[in-house]
N, C-alpha and C positions, 0 to 999 in steps of 0.2 A: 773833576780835576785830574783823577789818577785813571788810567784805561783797567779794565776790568781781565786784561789778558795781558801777556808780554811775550809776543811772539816774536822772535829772532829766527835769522836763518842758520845759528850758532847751535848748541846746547845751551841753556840758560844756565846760568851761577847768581846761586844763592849765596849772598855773602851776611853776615849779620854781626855787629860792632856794638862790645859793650865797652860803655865808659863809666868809669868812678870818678869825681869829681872833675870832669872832662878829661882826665887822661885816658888813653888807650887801652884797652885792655888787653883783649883776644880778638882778634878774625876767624872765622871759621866759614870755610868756602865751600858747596857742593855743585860738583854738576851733575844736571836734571838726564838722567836717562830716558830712554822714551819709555821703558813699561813705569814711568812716571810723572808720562808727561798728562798734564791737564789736570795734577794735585796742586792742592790749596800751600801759601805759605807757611801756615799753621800745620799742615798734616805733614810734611818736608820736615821743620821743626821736632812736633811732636813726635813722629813714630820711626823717623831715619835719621834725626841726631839727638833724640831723646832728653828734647826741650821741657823743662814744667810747664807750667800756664802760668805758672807765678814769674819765672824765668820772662816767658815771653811777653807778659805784659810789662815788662820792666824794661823790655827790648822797644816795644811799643811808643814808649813814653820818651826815650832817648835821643836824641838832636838826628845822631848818624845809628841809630837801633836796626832797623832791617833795611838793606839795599839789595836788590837786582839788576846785577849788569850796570851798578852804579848809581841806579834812579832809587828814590825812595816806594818801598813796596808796604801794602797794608799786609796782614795775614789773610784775607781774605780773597786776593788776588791767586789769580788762577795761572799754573806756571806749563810751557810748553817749551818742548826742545826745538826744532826747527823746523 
């Protein structure tokens, strides 16, 4: 259902939306450098916006929780710049 990669001819953006009782919270947007290109959602996350795991599975579970470039993105998805 979701592709395994998300190649653009752009730099990619990571965007990721947390909501509490469906309102808005935070947006928090990166773009994907290339000495970054072909890292996981989860390691973008974790180790360049310093995500917990508890954080992120809470992201997970969210209606609008991680998007790229708009589309809904698993953590596991593999991200490249262009």
């Amino acid at each position: 259902m979701y592709p395994d990669t998300f190649p653009w001819s752009k730099p990619a953006v990571c965007v990721m939306v947390g909501t509490k009782g469906g309102a808005l919270m935070e947006t928090i947007s990166k773009t994907i450098p290339p000495e970054e290109d072909g890292a996981t959602v989860r390691h973008i996350l974790k180790a360049h916006l310093h995500f917990s795991s508890h954080a992120i599975s809470l992201l997970t579970r969210a209606e609008c929780g991680i998007l790229v470039n708009g589309r809904h993105a698993r953590t596991v998805d593999i991200l490249h710049t262009g």
